[in-house]
N, C-alpha and C positions, 0 to 999 in steps of 0.2 A: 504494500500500500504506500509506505515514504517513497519508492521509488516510483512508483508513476506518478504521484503528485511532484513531486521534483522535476518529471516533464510535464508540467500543467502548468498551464498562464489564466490569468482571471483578464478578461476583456470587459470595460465596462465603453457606456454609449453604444451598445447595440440598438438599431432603432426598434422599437417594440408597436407593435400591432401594424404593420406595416406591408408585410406579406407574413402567407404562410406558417406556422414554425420550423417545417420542416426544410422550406426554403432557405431562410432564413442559417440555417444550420448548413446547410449546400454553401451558400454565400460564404460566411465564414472559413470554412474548410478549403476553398478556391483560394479565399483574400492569403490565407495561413501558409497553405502553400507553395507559393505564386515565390520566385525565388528574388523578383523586386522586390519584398515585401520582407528577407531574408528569411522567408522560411521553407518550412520541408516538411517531410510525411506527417500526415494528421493521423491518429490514431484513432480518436475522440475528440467530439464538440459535445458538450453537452448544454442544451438551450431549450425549450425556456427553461430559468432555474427560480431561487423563489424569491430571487431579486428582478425588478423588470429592467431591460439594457445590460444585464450581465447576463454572460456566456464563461464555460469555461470549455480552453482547449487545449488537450493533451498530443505532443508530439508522441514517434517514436524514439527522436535519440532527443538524451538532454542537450547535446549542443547545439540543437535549432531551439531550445527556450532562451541561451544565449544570445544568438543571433538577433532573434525579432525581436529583445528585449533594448537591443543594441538600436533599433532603428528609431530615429527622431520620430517620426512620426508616422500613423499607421491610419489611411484611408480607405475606407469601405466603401468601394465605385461597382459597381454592379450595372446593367442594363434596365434590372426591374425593379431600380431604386432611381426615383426622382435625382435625385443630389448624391453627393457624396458624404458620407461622414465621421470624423474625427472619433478613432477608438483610442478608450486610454489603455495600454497594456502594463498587466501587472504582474510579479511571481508571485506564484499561489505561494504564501504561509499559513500552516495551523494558526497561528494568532488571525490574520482576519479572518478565516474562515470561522473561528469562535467568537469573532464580534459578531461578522456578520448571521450565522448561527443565532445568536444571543438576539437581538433584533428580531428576528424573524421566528422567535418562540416568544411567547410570553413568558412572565414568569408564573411561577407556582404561588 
């Protein structure tokens, strides 16, 4: 489990209700791999999640989470998207995923 999260990046500004979800999960995996974009084999997208605009996605090697973590900036252009738009990409850690976890339960 540490090791595939280790190849997982959190992508937030996914455009939500826009197309699809499952489209929407196509798009991303295109954008991901696309070697302008410096990445490489997607493994896993997992979207919708139970934040809206965040996606998360899993290479197969950790050194394409290096790479596209490396690139200034990350556009999501698509044909079946009006515009394009600005993803922020982030490395998955256990700490946000316990905030954002925390957030998304209530408490007891």
């Amino acid at each position: 489990r540490a090791a595939k999260l280790a190849r997982t990046v959190v992508i937030a500004g996914v455009p939500d209700g826009l197309l699809h979800n499952d489209v929407m999960a196509d798009i991303l995996v295109i954008h991901f791999q696309k070697s302008k974009n410096n990445g490489g084999d997607v493994e896993e997208v997992q979207y919708p999640t139970r934040n809206k605009g965040v996606a998360y996605v899993t290479f197969e090697d950790q050194e394409v989470v290096e790479s596209v973590l490396k690139k200034d900036e990350h556009r999501l252009e698509d044909k079946r998207l009006s515009r394009y738009y600005p993803l922020k990409v982030t490395r998955y850690c256990e700490h946000v995923s316990a905030v954002v976890i925390s957030l998304a339960v209530p408490p007891l």
